[in-house]
N, C-alpha and C positions, 0 to 999 in steps of 0.2 A: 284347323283347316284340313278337308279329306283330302287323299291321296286315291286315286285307284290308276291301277296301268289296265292300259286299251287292251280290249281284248285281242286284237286282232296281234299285238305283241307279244300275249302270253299265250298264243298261240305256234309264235314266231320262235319260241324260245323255251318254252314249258318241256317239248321232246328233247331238246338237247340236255336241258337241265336232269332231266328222269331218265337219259342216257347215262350218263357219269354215272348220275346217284344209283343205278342198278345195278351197271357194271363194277361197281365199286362192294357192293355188296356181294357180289356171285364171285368177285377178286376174293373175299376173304372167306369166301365158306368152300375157295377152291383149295382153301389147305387142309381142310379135312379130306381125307386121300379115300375115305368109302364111301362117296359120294360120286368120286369123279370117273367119266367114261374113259376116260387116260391117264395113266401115269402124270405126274409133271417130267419126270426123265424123257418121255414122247415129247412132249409139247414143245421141251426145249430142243431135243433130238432134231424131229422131224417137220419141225415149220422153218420154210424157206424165205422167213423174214424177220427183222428184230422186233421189240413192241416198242421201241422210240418212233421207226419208220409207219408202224399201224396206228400211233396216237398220231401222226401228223396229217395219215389222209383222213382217218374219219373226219379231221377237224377242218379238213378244206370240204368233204363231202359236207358237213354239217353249216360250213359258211353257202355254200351250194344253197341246202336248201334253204338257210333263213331268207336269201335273196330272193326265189322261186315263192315262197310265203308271203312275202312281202308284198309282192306284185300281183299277186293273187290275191291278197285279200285286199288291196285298191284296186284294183278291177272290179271284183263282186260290190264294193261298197259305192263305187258310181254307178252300177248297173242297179243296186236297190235303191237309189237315190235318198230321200229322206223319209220311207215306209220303216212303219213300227213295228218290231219286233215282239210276240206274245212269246211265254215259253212253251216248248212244245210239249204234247203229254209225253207218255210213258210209252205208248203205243208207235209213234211219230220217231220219238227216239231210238225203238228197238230196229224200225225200219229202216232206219238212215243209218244205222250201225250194221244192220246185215250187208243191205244193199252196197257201202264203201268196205266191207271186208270181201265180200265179192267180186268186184272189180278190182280192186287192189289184187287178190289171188291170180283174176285170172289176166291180168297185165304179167304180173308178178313171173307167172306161171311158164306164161310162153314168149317174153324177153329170154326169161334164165333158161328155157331149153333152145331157145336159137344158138344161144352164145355158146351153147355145149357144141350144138352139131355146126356150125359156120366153125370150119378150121379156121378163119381170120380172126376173124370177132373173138372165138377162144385165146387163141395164142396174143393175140395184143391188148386185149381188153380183160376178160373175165379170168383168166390164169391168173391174175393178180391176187385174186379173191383166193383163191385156191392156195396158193403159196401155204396158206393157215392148213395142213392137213392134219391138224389137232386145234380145232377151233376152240376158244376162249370168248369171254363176254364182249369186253370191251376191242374184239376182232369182230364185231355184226356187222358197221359198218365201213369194213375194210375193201372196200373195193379200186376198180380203175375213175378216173372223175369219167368219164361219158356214162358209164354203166354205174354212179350216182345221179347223172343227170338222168336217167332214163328213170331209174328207181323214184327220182322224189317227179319227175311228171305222172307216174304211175297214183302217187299218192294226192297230188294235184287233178287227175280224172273223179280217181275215189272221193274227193271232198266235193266235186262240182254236180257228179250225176247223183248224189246221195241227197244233196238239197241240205246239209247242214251247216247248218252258222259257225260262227268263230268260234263263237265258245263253244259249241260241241263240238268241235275239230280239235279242242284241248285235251280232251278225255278221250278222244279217238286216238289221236293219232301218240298222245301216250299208252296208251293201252298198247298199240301197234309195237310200238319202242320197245316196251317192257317184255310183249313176248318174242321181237327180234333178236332183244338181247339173249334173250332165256335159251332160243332153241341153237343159239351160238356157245352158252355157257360151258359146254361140257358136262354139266354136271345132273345126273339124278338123285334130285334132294326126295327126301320123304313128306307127302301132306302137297307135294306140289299139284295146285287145284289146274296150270296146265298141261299135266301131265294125263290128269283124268278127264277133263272135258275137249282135250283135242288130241287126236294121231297126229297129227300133224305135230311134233314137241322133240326134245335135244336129244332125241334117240335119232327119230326117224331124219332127222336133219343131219345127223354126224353121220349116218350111214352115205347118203349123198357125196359127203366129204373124204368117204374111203375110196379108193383109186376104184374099184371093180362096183363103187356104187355112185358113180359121177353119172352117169347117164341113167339115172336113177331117180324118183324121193324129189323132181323138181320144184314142187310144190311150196309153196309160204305165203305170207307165215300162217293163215290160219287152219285150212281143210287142205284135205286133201283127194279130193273131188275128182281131179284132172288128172291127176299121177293115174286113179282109177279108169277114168274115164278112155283113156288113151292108152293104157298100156304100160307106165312107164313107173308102177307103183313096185315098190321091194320090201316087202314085209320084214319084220326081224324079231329076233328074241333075245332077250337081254339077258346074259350070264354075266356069275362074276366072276373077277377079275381075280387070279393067284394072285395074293400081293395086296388085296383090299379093289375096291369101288367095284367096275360095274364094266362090262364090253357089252356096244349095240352089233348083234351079227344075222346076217343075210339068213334067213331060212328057206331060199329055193335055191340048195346048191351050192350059191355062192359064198365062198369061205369071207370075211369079215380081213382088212389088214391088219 
């Protein structure tokens, strides 16, 4: 007798699964110390939260979204009632993967810079995120829950105006995961292909997370389009570190923490 699970499940579940499994991985190649954009002496130093209290929201953020998934993809499945699915080309695909990184960016883009400049929305909401001021993998998604509920409608637009199915919403919105996690890792590994196909990667992202580059580098996860477009981009250049790894730092002026 065959088994298969519903797509619209492995869709529900597929990101949180290739959550762990990546941040588990970026966990153990953050002990190699010439790799990573901080110390661990920083990490443990300067973040103003344990990682028992950071596994617990991701995992409510992550219950968050499986429910948000859920109802979403019964929705769309009565709205297509019982029409046949073809697979889509090659072409169909690329489009529906630019177009939901696009949206996602720029939902993404300009949620995360409200929450900077609204003194409320910062201080009760997104400072939470921030607490991480040496980000780590399995800290991407460490936020407040409203500012996860905002995040995964963000992802919920992206899959609706892109026009793709469940199953291509598996490989998207892993793909999404995998470099969420990456540009929270800390770490510049060698050979990393997002390193060379986007600015947008755990340089330009840890700079964001230095105090004097919070109003900065808004941008995720993919381009960084809007940082440009608007003014709000911070270039940097990556030295290394006395001591082994790597420092991401401001090259207009502003000195790096």
């Amino acid at each position: 007798m065959e088994f298969s699970v519903p797509e619209e499940l492995l869709g529900t579940f597929a990101q949180i699964f290739v959550y762990w499994l990546y941040s588990g991985i970026c966990f153990l190649l953050g002990s190699f110390d010439n790799y990573r954009l901080h110390s661990r002496k920083d990490e443990d130093l300067k973040n103003l939260v344990s990682k028992g209290t950071v596994v617990k929201a991701v995992l409510l953020q992550q219950i968050i979204q499986a429910i948000v998934a859920i109802l979403l993809f019964n929705v769309k499945a009565n709205d297509n009632g019982t029409a046949t699915y073809l697979t889509p080309s090659f072409v169909v695909l690329a489009r529906q993967f630019l177009i939901a990184m696009l949206v996602l960016d720029t939902w993404q883009y300009f949620t995360h810079r409200y929450m900077h400049h609204n003194k409320f929305l910062y201080r009760h909401v997104h400072s939470q995120h921030h607490r991480l001021v040496v980000p780590y993998a399995f800290g991407a998604l460490y936020n407040h829950p409203l500012e996860g509920l905002l995040g995964t409608i963000g992802g919920a637009l992206s899959f609706l105006l892109s026009g793709m199915s469940a199953r291509t919403s598996i490989f998207f919105f892993s793909f999404a995961i995998i470099k969420t996690v990456d540009d929270h890792s800390g770490l510049w590994l060698p050979g990393n292909l997002f390193h060379v196909f986007f600015k947008n990667n755990t340089a330009y992202h840890d700079v964001h997370h230095q105090l004097r580059g919070s109003k900065y580098n808004f941008s995720q996860p993919f381009f960084v389009m809007w940082d440009r477009i608007l003014g709000t981009y911070m270039p940097y250049s990556l030295v290394k570190r006395e001591g082994g790894g790597f420092e991401a730092c401001p090259t207009n002026g502003i000195k790096a923490d």
